[in-house]
Short mmCIF file of the C-alpha atoms (twelve columns), coordinates in Angstrom:
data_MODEL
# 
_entry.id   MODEL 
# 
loop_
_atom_site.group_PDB 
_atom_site.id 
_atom_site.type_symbol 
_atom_site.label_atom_id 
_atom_site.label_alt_id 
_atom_site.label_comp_id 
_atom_site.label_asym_id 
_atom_site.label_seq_id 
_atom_site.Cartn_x 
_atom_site.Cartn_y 
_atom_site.Cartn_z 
_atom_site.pdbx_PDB_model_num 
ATOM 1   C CA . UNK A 1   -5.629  -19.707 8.335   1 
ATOM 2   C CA . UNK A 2   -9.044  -18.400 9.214   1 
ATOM 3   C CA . UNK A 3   -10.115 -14.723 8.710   1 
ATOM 4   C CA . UNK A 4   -12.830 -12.745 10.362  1 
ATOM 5   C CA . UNK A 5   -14.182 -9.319  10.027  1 
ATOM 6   C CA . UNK A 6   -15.802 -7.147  12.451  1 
ATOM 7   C CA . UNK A 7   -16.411 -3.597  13.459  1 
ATOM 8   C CA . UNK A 8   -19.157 -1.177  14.321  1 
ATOM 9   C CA . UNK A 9   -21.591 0.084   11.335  1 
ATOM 10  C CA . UNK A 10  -20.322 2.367   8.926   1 
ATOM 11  C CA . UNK A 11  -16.930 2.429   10.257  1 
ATOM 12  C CA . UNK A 12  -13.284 0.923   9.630   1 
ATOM 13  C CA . UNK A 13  -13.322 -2.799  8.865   1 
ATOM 14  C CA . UNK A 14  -11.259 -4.734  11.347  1 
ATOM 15  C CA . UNK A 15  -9.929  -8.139  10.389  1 
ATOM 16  C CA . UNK A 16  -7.889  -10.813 12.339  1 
ATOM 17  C CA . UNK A 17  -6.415  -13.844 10.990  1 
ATOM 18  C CA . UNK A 18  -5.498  -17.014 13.361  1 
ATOM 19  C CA . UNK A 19  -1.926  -16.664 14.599  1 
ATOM 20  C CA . UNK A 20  -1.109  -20.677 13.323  1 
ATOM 21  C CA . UNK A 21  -2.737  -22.472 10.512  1 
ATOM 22  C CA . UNK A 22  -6.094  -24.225 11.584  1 
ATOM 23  C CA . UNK A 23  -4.904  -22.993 15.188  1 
ATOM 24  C CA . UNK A 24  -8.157  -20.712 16.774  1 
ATOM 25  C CA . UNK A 25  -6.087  -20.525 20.136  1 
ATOM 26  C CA . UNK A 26  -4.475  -17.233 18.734  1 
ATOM 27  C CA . UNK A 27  -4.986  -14.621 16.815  1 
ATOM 28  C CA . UNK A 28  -3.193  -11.496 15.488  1 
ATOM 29  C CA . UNK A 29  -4.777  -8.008  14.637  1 
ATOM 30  C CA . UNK A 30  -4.660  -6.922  10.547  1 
ATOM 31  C CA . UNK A 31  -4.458  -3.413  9.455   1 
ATOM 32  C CA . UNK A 32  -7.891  -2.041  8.944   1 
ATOM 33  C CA . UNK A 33  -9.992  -1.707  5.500   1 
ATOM 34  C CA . UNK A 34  -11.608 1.754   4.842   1 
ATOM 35  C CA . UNK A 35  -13.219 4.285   6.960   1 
ATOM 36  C CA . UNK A 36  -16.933 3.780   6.179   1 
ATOM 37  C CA . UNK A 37  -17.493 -0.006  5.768   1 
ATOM 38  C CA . UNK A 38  -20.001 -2.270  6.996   1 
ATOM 39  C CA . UNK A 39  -21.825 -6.096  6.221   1 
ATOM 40  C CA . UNK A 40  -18.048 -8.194  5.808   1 
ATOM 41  C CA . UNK A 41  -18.728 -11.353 3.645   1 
ATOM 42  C CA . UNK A 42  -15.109 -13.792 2.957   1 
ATOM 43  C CA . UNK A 43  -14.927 -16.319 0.134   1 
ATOM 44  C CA . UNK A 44  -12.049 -18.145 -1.341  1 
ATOM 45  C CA . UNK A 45  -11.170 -18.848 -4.516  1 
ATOM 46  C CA . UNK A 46  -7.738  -20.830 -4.909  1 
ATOM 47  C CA . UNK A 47  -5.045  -18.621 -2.817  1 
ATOM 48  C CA . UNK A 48  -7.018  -15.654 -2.974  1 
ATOM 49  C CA . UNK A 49  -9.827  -15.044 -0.739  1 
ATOM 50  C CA . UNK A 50  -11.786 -11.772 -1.499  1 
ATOM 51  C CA . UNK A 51  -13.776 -9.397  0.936   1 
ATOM 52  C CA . UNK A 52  -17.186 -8.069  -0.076  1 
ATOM 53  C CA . UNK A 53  -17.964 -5.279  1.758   1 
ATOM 54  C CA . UNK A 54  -20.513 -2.008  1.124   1 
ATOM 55  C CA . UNK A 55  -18.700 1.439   1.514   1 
ATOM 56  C CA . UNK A 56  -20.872 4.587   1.799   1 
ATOM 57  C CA . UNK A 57  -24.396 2.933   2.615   1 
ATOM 58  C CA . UNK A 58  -24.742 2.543   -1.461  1 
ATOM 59  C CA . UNK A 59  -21.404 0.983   -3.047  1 
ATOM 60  C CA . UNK A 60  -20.952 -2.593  -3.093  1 
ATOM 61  C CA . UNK A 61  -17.407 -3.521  -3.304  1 
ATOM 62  C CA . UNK A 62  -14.915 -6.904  -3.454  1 
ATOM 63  C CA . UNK A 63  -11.406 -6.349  -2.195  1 
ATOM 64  C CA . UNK A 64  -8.704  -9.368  -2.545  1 
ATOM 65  C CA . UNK A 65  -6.736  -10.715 0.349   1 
ATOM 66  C CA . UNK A 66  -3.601  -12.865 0.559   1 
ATOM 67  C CA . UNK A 67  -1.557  -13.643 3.224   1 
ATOM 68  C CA . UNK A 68  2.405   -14.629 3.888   1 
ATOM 69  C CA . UNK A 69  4.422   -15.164 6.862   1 
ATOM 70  C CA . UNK A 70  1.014   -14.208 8.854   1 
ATOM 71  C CA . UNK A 71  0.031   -11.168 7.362   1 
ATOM 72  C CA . UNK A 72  -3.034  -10.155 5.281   1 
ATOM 73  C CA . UNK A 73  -2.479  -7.977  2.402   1 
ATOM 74  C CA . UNK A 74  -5.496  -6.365  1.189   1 
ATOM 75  C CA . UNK A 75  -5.701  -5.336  -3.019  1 
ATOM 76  C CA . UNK A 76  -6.941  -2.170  -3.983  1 
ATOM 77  C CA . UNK A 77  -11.038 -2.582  -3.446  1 
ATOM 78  C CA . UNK A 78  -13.139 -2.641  -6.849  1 
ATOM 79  C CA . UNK A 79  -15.937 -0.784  -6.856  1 
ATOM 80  C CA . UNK A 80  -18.823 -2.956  -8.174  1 
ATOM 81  C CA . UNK A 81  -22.184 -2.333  -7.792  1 
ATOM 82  C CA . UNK A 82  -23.623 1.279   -7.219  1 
ATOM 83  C CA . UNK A 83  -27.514 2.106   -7.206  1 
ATOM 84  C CA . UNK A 84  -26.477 5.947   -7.003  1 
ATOM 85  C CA . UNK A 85  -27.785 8.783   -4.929  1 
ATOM 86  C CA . UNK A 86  -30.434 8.194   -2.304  1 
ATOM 87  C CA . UNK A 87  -29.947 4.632   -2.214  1 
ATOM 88  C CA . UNK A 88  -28.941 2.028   0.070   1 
ATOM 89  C CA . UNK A 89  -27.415 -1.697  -1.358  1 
ATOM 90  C CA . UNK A 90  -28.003 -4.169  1.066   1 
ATOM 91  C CA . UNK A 91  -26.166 -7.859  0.398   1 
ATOM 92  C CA . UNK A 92  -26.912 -11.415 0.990   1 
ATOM 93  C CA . UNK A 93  -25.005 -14.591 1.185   1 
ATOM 94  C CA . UNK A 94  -21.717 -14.868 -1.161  1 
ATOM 95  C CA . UNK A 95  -21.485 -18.808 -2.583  1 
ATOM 96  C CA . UNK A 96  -18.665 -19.544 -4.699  1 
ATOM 97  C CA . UNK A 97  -19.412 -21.962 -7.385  1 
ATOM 98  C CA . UNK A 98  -16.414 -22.515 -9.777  1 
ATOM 99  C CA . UNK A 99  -14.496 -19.392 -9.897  1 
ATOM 100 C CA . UNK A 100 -17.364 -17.324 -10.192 1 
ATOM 101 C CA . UNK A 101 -18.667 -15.500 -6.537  1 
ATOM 102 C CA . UNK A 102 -22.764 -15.638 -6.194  1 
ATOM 103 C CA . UNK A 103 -24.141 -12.865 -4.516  1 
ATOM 104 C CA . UNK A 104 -27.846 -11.348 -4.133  1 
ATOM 105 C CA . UNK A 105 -28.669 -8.252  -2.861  1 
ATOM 106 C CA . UNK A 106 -31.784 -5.682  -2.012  1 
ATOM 107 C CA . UNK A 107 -32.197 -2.202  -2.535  1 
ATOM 108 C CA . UNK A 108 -33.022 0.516   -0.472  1 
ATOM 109 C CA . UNK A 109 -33.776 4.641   -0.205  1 
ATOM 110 C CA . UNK A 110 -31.267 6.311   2.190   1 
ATOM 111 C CA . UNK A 111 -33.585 7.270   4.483   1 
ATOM 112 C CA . UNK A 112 -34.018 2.830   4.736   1 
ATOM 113 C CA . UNK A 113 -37.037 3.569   5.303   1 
ATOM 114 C CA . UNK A 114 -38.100 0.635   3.050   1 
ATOM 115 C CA . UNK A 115 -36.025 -2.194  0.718   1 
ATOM 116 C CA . UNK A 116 -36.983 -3.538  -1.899  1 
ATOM 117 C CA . UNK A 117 -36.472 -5.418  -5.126  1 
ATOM 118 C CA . UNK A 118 -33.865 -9.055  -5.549  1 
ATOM 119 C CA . UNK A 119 -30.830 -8.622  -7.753  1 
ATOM 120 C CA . UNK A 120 -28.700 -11.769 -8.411  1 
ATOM 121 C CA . UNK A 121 -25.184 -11.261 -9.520  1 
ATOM 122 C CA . UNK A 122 -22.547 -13.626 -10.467 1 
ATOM 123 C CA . UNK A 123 -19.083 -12.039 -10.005 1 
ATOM 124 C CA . UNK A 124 -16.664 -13.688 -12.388 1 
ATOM 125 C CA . UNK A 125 -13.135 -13.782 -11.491 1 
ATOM 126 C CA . UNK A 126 -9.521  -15.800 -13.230 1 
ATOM 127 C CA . UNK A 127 -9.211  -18.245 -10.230 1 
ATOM 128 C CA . UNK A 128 -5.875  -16.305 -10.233 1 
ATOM 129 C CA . UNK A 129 -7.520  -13.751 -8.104  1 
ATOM 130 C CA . UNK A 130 -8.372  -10.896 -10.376 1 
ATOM 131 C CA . UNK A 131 -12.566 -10.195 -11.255 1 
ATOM 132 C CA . UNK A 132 -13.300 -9.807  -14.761 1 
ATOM 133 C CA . UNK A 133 -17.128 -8.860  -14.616 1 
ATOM 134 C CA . UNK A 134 -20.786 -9.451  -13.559 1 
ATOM 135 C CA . UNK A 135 -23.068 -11.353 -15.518 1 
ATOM 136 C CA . UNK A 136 -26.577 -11.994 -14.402 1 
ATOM 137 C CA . UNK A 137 -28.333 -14.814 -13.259 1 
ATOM 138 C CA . UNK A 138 -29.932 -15.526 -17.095 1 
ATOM 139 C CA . UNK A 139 -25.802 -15.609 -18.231 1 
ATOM 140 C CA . UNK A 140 -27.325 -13.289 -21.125 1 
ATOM 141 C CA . UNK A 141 -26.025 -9.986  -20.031 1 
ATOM 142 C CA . UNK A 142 -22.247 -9.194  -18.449 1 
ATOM 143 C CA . UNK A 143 -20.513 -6.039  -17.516 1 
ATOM 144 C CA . UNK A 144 -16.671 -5.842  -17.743 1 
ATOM 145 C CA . UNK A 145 -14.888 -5.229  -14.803 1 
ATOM 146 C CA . UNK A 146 -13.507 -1.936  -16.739 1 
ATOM 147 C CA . UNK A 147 -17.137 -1.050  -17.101 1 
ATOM 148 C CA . UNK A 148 -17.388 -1.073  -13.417 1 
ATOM 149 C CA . UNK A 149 -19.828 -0.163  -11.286 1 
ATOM 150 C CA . UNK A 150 -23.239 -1.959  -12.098 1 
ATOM 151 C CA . UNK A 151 -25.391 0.486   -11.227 1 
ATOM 152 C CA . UNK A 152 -29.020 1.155   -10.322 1 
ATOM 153 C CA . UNK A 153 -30.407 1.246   -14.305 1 
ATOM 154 C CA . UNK A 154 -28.779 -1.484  -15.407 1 
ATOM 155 C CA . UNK A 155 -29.337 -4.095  -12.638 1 
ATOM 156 C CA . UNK A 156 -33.435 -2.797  -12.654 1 
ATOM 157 C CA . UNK A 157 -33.008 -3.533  -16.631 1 
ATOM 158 C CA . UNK A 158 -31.089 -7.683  -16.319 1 
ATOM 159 C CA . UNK A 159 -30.177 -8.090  -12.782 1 
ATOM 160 C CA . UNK A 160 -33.352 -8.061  -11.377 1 
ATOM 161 C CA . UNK A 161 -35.256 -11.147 -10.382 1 
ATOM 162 C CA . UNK A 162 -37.450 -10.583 -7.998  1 
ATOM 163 C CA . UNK A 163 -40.327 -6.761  -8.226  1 
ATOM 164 C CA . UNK A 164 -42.236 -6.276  -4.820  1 
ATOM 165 C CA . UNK A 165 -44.920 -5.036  -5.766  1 
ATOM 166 C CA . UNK A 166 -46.130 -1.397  -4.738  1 
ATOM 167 C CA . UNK A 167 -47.647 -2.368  -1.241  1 
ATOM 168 C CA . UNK A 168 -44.544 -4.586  -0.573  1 
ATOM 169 C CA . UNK A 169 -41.693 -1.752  0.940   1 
ATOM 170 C CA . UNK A 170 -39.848 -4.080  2.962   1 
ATOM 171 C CA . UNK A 171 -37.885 -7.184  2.373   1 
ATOM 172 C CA . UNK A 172 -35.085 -8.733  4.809   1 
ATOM 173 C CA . UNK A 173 -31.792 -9.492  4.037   1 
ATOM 174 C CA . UNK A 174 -31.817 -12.179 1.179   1 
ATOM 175 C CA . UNK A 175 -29.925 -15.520 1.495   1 
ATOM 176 C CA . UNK A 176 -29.723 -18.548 -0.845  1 
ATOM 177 C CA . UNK A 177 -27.464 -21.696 -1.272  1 
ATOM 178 C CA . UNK A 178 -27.266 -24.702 -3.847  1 
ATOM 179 C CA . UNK A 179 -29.326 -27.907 -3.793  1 
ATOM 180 C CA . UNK A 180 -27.426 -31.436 -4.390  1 
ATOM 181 C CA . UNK A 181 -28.360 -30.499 -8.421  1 
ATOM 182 C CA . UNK A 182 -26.542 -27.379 -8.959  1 
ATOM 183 C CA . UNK A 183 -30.070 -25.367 -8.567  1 
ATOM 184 C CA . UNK A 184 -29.799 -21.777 -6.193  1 
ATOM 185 C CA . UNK A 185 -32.790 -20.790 -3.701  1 
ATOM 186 C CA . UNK A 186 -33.028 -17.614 -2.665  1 
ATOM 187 C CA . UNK A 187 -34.938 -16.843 0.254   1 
ATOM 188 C CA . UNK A 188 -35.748 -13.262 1.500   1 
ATOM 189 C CA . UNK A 189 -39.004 -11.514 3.622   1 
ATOM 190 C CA . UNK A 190 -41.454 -9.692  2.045   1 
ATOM 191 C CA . UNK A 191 -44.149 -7.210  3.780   1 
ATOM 192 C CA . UNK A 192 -45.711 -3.510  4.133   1 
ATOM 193 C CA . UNK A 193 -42.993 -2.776  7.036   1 
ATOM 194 C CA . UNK A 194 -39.822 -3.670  9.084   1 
ATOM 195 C CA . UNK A 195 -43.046 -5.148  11.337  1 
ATOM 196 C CA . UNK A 196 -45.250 -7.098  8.956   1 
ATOM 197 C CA . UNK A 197 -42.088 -8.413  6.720   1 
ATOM 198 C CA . UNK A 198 -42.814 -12.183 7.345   1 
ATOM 199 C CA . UNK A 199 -43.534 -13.581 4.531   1 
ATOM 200 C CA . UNK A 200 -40.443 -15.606 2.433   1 
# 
């Protein structure tokens, strides 16, 4: 089956899944995820795919999703990564690699009025579809899922690769994959503005 998200910004995640396996002739409506939801990225990881998803502008959050007899059932979503008040978390591509989910993400102020900063973030789950914690890209520092959320001090402190520097207070949306050797690239735009962000 194939799932896709949509929906307006900051508003109730809609999902459909194809009617028939490997079928995209039909599809069928699922019940909706939150009220205040936006940026919908699906991996899979054995027979559980998970939903990342940011709730409230800030909160970055992974939700699990199975399905039977053509019917999504969504887990209870885990509430992961929070930079706090006056913030905005902004995430890139998801790569699975293993059991573990891949994910990089920027900051920014509420106002968005500029984003900043790379975080990389390795979300470790069972392969039986529960997340046990985040370690960082170095693999020297991991919060427990029961320590959840990662927030704002802690990623600046070992999540953090990437510090645009003070005239730098705008980056696009980062994305990265994995060469043919196992090695991740990260690409994102750097600049003084939403206008002069060009550089990767």
């Amino acid at each position: 089956f194939v799932f896709v998200s949509y929906g307006a910004h900051n508003s109730a995640q809609r999902t459909a899944a194809t009617t028939y396996a490997r079928d995209p002739g039909q599809w069928t409506a699922q019940a909706n995820l939150g009220t205040d939801t936006s940026y919908p990225h699906w991996t899979l990881i054995g027979a559980t795919a998970f939903l990342g998803h940011r709730i409230n502008l800030r909160s970055f959050y992974l939700t699990t999703a199975t399905m039977s007899a053509g019917t999504i059932t969504f887990g209870t979503p885990l509430h992961c990564i929070d930079y706090g008040a006056g913030t905005r978390f902004y995430q890139g591509t998801h790569v699975v690699v293993g059991n573990d989910i891949h994910v990089v993400g920027i900051r920014a102020d509420s106002g968005d009025t500029e984003r900043r900063n790379l975080y990389y973030y390795v979300v470790e789950t069972d392969g039986a579809g529960a997340i046990t914690g985040i370690r960082n890209f170095d693999d020297t520092v991991t919060v427990l899922a029961a320590s959840f959320p990662v927030d704002l001090a802690t990623a600046d402190a070992s999540f953090k690769i990437y510090t645009h520097p003070g005239g730098e207070l705008w980056s696009g949306g980062p994305a990265h994959a994995f060469d043919t050797n196992g090695h991740p690239h990260v690409v994102f735009s750097k600049g003084a503005d939403v206008n002069s962000a060009a550089d990767i």
